[in-house]
C-alpha positions in Angstrom: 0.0 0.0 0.0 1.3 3.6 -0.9 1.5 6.1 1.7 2.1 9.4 1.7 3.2 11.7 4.7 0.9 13.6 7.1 1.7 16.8 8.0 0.4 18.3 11.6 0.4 22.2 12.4 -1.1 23.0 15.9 -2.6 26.4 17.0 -3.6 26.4 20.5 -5.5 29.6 21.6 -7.8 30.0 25.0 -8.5 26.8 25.2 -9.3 26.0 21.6 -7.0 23.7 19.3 -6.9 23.8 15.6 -4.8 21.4 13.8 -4.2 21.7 10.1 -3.8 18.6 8.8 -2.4 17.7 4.9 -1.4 14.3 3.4 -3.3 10.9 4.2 -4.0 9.7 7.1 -4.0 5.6 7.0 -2.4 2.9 9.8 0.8 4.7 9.2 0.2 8.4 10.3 -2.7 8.2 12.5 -0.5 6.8 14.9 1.6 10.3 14.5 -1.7 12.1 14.5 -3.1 10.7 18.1 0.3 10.6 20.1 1.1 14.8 19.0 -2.0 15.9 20.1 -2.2 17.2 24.0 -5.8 18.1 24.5 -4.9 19.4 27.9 -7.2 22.3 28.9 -8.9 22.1 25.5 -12.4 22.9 25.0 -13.1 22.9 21.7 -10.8 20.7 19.1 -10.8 21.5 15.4 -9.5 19.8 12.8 -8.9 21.7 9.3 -9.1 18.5 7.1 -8.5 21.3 3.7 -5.6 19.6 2.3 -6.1 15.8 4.0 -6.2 13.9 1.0 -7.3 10.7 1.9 -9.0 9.1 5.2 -8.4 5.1 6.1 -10.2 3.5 8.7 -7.5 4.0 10.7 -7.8 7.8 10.4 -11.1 7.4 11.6 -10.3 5.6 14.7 -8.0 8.4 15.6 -11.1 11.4 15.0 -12.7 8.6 17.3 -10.7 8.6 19.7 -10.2 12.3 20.4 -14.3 12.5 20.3 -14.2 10.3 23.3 -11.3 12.4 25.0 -12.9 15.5 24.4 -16.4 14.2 25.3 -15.0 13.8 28.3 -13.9 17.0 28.8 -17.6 18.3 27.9 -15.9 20.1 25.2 -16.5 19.9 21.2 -15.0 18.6 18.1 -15.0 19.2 14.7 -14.0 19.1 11.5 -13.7 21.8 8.3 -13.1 22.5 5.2 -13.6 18.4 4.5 -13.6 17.6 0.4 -16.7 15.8 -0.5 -14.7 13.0 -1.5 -14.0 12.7 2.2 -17.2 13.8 3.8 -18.7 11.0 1.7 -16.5 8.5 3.6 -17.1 9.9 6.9 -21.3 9.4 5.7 -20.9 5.6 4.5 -19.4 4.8 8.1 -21.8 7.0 10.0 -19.4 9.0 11.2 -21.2 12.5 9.3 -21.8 14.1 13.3 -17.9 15.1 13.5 -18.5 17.3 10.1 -19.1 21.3 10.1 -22.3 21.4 8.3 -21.7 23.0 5.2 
């Protein structure tokens, strides 16, 4: 299987976290994705998914994962600028809650 890198940039402002993410995220990167991520004192988590290029089930297991962490924290999570490409992926596994509404 081909992968391609993922690249993480992480603004962290009053509590709230964007993370701009570009590349693919499949069982190689999400890994990378879930352990550089510190949702200490977060609130509300946001993930710019603008240049992600593809999402494995792996990557959704990740966006699971910090959904639980941050439901924990009675905060919020979600995720922009998704291609429709993508978004139709997140819909086929049910996972269409974690999207901005367009």
């Amino acid at each position: 299987m081909e992968t391609k890198e993922l690249k993480i940039e992480q603004i962290k402002d009053n509590g709230i976290l964007t993370c701009k993410l570009s590349g693919w995220l499949d069982p190689n990167t999400s890994p990378k994705l879930v352990d550089s991520i510190n949702l200490d004192k977060v609130t509300t988590l946001i993930f710019d998914m603008q240049n992600v290029e593809y999402v494995f089930s792996a990557g959704l297991r990740a966006f699971l994962i910090f959904q639980k962490f941050i439901d924990l924290q009675n905060g919020t999570m979600k995720l922009i600028n998704v291609s429709d490409d993508i978004r139709s992926i997140f819909e086929c596994t049910g996972f269409e809650s974690m999207l901005e509404t367009k």
